[in-house]
C-alpha positions in Angstrom: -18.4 40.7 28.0 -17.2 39.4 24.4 -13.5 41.0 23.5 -13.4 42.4 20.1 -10.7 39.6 19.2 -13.2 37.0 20.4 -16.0 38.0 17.6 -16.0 36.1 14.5 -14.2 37.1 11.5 -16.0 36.4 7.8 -15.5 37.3 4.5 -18.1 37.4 1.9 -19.0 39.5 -1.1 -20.1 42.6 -1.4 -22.8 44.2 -4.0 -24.7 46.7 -2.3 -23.6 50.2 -0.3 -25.6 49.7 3.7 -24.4 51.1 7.1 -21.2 48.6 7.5 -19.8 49.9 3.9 -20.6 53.3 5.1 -19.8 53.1 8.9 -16.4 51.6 7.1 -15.5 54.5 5.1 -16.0 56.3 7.7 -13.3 55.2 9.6 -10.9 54.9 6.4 -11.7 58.6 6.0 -10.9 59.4 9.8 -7.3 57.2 8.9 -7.1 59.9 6.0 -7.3 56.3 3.5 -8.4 58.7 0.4 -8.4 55.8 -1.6 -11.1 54.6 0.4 -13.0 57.2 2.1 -16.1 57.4 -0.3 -17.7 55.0 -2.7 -16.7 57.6 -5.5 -13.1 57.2 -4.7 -13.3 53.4 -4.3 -14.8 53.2 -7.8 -17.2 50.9 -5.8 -20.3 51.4 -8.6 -17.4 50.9 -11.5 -15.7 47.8 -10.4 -19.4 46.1 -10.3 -20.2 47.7 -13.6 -17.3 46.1 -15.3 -18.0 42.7 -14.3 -16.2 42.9 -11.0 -16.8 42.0 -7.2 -16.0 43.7 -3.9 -14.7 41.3 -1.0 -15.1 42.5 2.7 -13.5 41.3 5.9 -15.9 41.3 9.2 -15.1 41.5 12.8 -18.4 40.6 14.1 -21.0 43.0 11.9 -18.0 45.4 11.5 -16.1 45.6 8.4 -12.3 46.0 8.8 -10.9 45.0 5.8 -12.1 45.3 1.6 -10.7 45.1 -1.9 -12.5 44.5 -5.4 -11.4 42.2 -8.6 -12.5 43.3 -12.0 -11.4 42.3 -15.5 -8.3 43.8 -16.2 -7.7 44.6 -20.0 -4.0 45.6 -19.4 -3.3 41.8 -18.5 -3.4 41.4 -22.0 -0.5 43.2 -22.5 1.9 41.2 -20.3 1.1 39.1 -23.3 -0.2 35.9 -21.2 -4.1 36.1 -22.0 -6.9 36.9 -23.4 -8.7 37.3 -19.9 -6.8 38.8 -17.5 -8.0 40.4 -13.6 -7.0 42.8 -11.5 -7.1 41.6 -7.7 -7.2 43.5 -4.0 -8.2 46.4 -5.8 -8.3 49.3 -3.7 -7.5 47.0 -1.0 -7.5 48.1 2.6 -7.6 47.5 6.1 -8.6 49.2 9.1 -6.5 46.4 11.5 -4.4 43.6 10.7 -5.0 39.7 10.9 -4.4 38.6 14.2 -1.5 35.9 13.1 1.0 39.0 13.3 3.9 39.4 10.8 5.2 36.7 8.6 7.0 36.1 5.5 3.9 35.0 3.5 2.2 38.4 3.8 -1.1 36.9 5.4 -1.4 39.7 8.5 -3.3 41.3 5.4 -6.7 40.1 5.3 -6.8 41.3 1.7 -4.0 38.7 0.9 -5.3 36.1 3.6 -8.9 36.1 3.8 -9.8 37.8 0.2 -7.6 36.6 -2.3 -8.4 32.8 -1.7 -12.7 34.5 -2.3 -11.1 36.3 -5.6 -9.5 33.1 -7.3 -12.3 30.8 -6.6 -14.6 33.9 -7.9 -12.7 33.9 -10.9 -12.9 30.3 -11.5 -16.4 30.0 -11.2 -16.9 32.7 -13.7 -14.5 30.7 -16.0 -15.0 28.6 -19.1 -11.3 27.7 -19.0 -10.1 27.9 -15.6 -6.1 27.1 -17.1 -6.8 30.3 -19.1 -7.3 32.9 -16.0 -4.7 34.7 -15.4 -5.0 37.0 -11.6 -2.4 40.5 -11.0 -2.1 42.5 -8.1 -0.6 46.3 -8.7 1.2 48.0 -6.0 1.8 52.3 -5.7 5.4 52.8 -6.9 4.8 56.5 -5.9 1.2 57.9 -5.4 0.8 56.5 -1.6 -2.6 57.5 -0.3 -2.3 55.6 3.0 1.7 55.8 4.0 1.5 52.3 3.8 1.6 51.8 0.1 5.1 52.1 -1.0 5.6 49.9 1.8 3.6 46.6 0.5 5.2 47.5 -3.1 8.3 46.6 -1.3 7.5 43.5 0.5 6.1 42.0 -2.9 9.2 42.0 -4.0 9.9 39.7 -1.0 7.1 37.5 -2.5 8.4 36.7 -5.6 11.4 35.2 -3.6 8.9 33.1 -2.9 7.7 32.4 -5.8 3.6 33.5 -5.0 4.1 36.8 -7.4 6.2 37.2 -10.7 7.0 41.2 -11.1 5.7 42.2 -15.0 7.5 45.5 -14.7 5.6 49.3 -13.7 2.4 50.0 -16.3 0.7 52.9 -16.1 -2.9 52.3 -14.6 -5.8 54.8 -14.9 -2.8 57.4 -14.7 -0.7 56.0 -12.3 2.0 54.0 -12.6 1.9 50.6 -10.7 3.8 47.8 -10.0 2.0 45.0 -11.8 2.6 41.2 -10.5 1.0 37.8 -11.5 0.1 35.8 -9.1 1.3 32.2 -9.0 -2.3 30.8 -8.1 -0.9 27.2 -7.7 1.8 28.3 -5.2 -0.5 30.5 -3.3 -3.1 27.9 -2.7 0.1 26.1 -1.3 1.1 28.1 0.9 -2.6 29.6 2.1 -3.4 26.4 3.2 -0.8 26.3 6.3 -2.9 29.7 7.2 -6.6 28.5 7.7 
């Protein structure tokens, strides 16, 4: 008998709704993940509308892990470009990456296994790749998992390292957020030590 840590973990894209997506809410719902426990409250139809893509981690067929990118018009006014995206939207995860805790944040397969998808997503998409500029937002006080205000905090520890820069809290689709830009140079850096 194969142990569930023994099956094979894949990410890939994500365009249409089938069992795993909903077998997957499912179990965000029974983890009371309201950000997550239907495609309405995912925004899964709106972040493909706008341009964007859905990312999902699988253990085996299962999927344990999802976020979306889309264009992000309030990039534009951290004042850095014209084209701007939103990444590890609506990410979650229903277990963490086996490689346990460290400094780099990559027991989240949104930040490990996703983000690397994202940026090379982006870049294809690109006419200037030098001109793409990737943030991350993070609940300062709406925390629909009790595990939100939480991450907020430990990207702070990020910028220490130089993989986020904080851009100050910006209200986003009536929320405020904590927005950062990710240092796509340094995280490619560092996400290599972590294949």
């Amino acid at each position: 008998m194969i142990s569930i840590f023994e099956m094979t973990i894949t990410t890939k894209e994500v365009t249409s709704v089938d069992e795993k997506l909903n077998n997957f809410l499912l179990k965000c719902d029974e983890k009371k993940f309201t950000n997550n426990n239907t495609l309405d409250n995912m925004k899964f139809n709106w972040c493909l509308d706008v341009g964007g893509m859905w990312f999902a981690t699988y253990r085996g067929d299962d999927i344990i892990s999802l976020s979306g990118i889309h264009p992000w018009e309030n990039g534009r006014h951290m004042g850095t470009s014209e084209r701007s995206w939103r990444a590890l939207f609506r990410g979650v995860q229903i277990e963490s990456n086996s490689i346990g805790l460290n400094k780099h944040h990559m027991q989240s397969y949104c930040f490990h296994s996703q983000l690397p998808l994202q940026i090379d997503w982006v870049m294809r998409q690109s006419v200037n790749p030098n001109n793409e500029y990737i943030y991350i937002t993070t609940n300062t006080e709406n925390d629909a998992s009790g595990k939100m205000t939480r991450i907020n905090k430990t990207f702070f520890h990020l910028e220490k390292q130089d993989l986020v820069k904080h851009r100050g809290v910006s209200e986003v689709y009536n929320v405020d957020q904590t927005v950062w830009e990710l240092n796509i140079e340094k995280y490619n850096e560092i996400r290599k030590h972590y294949n």
